[in-house]
Structures are given as C-alpha cells and as structure tokens.
N, C-alpha and C positions, 0 to 999 in steps of 0.2 A: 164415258167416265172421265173426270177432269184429273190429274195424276200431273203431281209436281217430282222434277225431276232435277238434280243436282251432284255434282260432282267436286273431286280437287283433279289437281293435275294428273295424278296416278288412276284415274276412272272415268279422266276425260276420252279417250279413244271409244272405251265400251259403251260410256252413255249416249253416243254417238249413235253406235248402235242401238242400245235400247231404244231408241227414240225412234229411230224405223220400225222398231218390232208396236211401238205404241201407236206408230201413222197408218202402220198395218189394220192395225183393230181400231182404225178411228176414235182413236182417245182426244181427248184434248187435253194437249202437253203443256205443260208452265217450266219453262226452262230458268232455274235458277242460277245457270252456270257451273263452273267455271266454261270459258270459251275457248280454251287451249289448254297444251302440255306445261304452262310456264307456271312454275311452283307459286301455290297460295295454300290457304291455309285453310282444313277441310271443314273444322267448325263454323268459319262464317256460310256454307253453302248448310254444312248438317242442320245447322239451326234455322236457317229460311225454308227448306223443304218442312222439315218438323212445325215451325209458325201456321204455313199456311196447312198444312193437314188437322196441326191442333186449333186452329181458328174456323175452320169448316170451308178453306176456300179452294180446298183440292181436297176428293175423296180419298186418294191414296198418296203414298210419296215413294219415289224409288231413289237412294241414294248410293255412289257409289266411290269408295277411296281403294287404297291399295290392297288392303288387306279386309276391308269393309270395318273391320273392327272400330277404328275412330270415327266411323259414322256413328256406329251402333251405338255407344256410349255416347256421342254426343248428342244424336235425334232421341233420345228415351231421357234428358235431362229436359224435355219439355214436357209438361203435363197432358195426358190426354196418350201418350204416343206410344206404341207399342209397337218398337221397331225390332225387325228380326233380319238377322245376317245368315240368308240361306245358304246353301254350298252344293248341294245337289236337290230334285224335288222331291223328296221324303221332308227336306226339312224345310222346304217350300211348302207345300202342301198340309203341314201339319200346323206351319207360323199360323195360317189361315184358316184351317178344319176348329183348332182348338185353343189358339190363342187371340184370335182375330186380329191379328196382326194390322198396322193400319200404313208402315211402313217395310217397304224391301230393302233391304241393303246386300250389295254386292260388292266383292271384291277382284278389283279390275286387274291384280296381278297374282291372281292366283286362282279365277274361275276364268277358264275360255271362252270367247264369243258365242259359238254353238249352245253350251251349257245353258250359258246365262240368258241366252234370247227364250230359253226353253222352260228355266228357271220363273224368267219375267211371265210370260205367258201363261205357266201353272198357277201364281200366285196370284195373278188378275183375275184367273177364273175360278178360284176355289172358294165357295160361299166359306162364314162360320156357324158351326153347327149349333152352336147355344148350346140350353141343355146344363147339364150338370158346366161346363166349361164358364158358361155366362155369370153363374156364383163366382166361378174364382176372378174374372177379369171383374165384376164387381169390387170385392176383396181389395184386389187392386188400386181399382179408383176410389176409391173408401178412404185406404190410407194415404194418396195424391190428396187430397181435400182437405186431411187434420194434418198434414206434414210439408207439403209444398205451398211454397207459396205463388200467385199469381204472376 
C-alpha cells in the first residue's frame, strides 16, 4: 500500500516511528516531512498528505501534530478526504469499519509510541464495510460536489 506520511514539529519524533511500523508491513512511504523538531507550520504538511491521498497518488495518509487536532481540521478542508484523529483502537477501527476513513491522524503529544504503532497497524488493516455506511459517506460526497469548490 502507498501511504503518505507527514508531520509538524510536535509529531515529528512519532512519525519516525510510524514509518518503521510502515517499513515493517512493506508499505510504500511518501514522506512529506517535516524532517526535524524545529517549529513549522502543520498545514503546509496537512495539506500535502491530504493532496496527494485526494489526488489518488497515496491510498492512505497518516498525519501527525501535537494534539492531532490541527491536522484533522486541516487534511478534511480537502475534498475527497476523510480524515480521522484516532486515540485508542476502538476509534481506529471504527474511522475504518464505518466511515472509511482515508486518512489517520495522530497526536504526537498525547498518544505514546506503543499506542500509536498499534493504533497505525489497526487502521491499515481494517477493510470498510459499506452497506448501509456507504449511503452516508455518499451523502457526504454529495454535498463536497454542490458546495466545495475544486
């Protein structure tokens, strides 16, 4: 699976990590950066992981800032994207079971390495179940198409 991966300063350490847990599973990684601790600014990476996953050029994206939350608001201002800030695998598993989730977002000060290698791995391998669900991400993309623009 081709999985773009990006961070700010505050999720630079863990993306580190995740990046092993993706060399693990033979992913192919697209690293968007950041490449250190030194403060930048998390929308320019939210929005290049979100690009290429809404552009079809990475199946998944896995974003991570401090709190994950300023990813999550920024990678879901892309159309197409439906990013989820999991926190434990209940709501890993669920971004994926029922919302198909197409990006991960983590919070690097506030989910542990452990967690989150566990977290990344659940949400890689959890199909979506369609079904009644696939109406409403429809729904969704419905109103992306009369209300966003390109």
């Amino acid at each position: 699976m081709k999985v773009a991966i990006g961070s700010d300063h505050a999720g630079y350490a863990l993306k580190e990590d995740i990046k092993k847990v993706l060399e693990g599973r033979n992913d192919t990684i697209v690293d968007v950066g950041t490449g250190s601790e030194s403060s930048v600014d998390y929308p320019d990476f939210g929005i290049e992981v979100a690009r290429l996953v809404s552009e079809g050029k990475a199946e998944k994206g896995i974003l991570i800032c401090g709190t994950g939350i300023g990813m999550s608001i920024t990678a879901n201002k892309v159309k197409g994207i439906r990013a989820a800030l999991a926190f434990d695998l209940y709501t890993a598993v669920q971004s994926r079971k029922h919302l198909d989730a197409n990006i991960l977002v983590l919070g690097g000060r506030v989910t542990g390495k452990g967690l989150a290698e566990e977290i990344a791995r659940t949400w890689l391998d959890t199909p979506f179940e369609g079904g009644r669900h696939q109406k409403r991400i429809d729904k969704i993309s419905d109103w992306e198409k009369g209300h966003l623009s390109p």
